[in-house]
N, C-alpha and C positions, 0 to 999 in steps of 0.2 A: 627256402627262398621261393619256389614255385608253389606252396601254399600262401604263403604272403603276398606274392605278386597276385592270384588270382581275386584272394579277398580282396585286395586293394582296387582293380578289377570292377569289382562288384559294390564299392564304397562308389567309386567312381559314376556306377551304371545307374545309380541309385534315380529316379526320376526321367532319365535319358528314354525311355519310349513308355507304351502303356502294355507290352505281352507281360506274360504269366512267367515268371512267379514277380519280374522285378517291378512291376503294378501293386504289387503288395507293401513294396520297401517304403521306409522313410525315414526323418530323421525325429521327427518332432508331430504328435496329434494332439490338437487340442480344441475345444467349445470356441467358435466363434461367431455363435450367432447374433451379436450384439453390436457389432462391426457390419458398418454397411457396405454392401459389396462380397464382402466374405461369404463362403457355405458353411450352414450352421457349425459343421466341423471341416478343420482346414487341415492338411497334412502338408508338414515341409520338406523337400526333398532336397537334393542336390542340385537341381535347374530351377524348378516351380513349386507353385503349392497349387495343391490338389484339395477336391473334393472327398468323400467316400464314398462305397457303394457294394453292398457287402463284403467287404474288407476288401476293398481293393480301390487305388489311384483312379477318378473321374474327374472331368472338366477341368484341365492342368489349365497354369496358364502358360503364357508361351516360354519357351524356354531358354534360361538364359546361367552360363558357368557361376559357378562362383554364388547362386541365390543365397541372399542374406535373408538371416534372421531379425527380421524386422517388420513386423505388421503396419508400423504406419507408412513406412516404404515400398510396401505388397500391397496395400490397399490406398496407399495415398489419403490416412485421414487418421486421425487420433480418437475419432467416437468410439466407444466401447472397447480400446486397447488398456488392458491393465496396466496398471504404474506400474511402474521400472523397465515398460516398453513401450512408452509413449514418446521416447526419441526419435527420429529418422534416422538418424545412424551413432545409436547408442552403444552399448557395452559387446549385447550380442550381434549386432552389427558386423565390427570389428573381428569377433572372437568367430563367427563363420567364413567370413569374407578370407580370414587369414588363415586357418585352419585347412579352408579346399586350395590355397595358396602352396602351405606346407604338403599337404596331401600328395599333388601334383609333383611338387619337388620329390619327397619321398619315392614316390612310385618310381620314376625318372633314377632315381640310385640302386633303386631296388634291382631295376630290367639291368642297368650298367655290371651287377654281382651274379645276377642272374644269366644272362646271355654266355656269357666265356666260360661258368661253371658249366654251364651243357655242353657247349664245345669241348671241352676238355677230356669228356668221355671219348671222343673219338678223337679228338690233339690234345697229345700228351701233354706237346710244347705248348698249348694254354698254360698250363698247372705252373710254367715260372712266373702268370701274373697275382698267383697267392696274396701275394701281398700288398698287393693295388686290391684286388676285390675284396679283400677283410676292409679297409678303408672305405668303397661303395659302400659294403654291408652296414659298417657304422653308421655311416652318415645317413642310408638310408633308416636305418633304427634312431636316430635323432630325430629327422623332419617328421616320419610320422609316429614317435611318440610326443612331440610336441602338438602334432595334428592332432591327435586323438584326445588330448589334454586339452585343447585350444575347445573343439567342436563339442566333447560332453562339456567341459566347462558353460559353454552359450546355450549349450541348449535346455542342461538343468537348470539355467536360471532363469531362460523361456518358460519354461516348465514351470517353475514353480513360482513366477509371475503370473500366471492364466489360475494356477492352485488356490495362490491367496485370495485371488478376484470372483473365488469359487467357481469355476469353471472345469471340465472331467478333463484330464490330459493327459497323455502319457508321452514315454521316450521311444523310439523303433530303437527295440531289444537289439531284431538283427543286424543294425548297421553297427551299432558301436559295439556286438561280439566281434562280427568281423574286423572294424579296426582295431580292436584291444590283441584280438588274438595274432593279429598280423603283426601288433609289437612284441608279443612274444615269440615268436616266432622268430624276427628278427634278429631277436636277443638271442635265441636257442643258437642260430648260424654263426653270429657272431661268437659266443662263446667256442661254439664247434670251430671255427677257422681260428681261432687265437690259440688251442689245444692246439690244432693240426700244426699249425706254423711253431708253436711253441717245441712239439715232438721232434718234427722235422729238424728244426735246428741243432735240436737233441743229439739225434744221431747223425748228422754231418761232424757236430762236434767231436763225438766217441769214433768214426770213423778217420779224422784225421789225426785223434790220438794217438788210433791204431798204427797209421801209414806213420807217422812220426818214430815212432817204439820201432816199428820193422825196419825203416830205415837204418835206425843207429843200428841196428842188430844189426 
């Protein structure tokens, strides 16, 4: 859970200032010098789109949550955006806008499974919310595998809108390691608490079969 909550974290941080290393994140690079306004290559991040500048986030713009995947919304004009993103708020519009939606939510469940499991090292008496925080855990592993689904889904279709229009483009590898891996992760804990809770019951079971047998005796 404290791996996941940190990637997520960092899915989060993505575009949020220009230092080193998260100046280098993104979610989406592609040619856009054909687009007026735009720098010849644009990078999308979590807040703004950015310039380049030896691999690194330049001349953002201002920043704002939730930045959509949307060039004619980013730059306010449909000249040299390739079809299938020549909407204002088309497919990946949607599919980013709802995705840092989910993201948000997920995290939010994450810290909920998160928080009481650390406590609990030092209160024991945390350990009877086992099974409220397996529920967190889930739900957290829902919102953002659906985030992660939501956000590669829009952006390889960005992506290979800019491809067709021959344009160089790529995905930021790191962001969507980090959220992929933060769904497994998820899934790991979840599994791990559905065992514990599963054992646990296990042997209250065999324990009061015991105390039952002693009794008669």
């Amino acid at each position: 859970l404290l791996g996941a909550g940190l990637l997520l974290f960092f899915n989060i941080l993505c575009g949020s200032t220009t230092a080193t290393p998260i100046n280098k994140w993104y979610w989406l690079e592609a040619g856009t010098e054909l687009i007026p306004g735009a720098h010849p290559v644009t990078r999308w991040t979590s807040y703004n789109s950015c310039g380049v500048s030896n691999g690194h986030n330049v001349d953002c713009t201002d920043s704002s949550p939730a930045y959509p995947m949307s060039p004619v919304s980013n730059f306010d004009t449909t000249e040299g955006v390739p079809k299938g993103l020549q909407s204002r708020k088309g497919t990946t519009y949607y599919l980013s806008k709802t995705g840092w939606a989910f993201l948000l939510i997920g995290l939010l469940f994450t810290l909920l499974a998160l928080i009481p499991n650390l406590f609990s090292v030092c209160l024991p008496s945390m350990r009877l919310l086992t099974g409220t925080l397996e529920v967190f855990t889930i739900l957290a592993l829902l919102f953002i595998a659906l985030s992660a689904s939501l956000l590669t889904a829009g952006y390889v279709k960005a992506r290979n809108s800019f491809r067709d229009a021959g344009h160089s483009t790529s995905l930021g590898r790191t962001m969507l390691a980090f959220i992929w891996t933060s769904v497994f992760l998820l899934a790991v804990a979840s599994l791990v608490n559905i065992f514990g809770i599963f054992t646990r019951n296990k042997m209250t079971d065999r324990e009061k079969k015991y105390t039952d047998n002693y009794d008669i005796t």
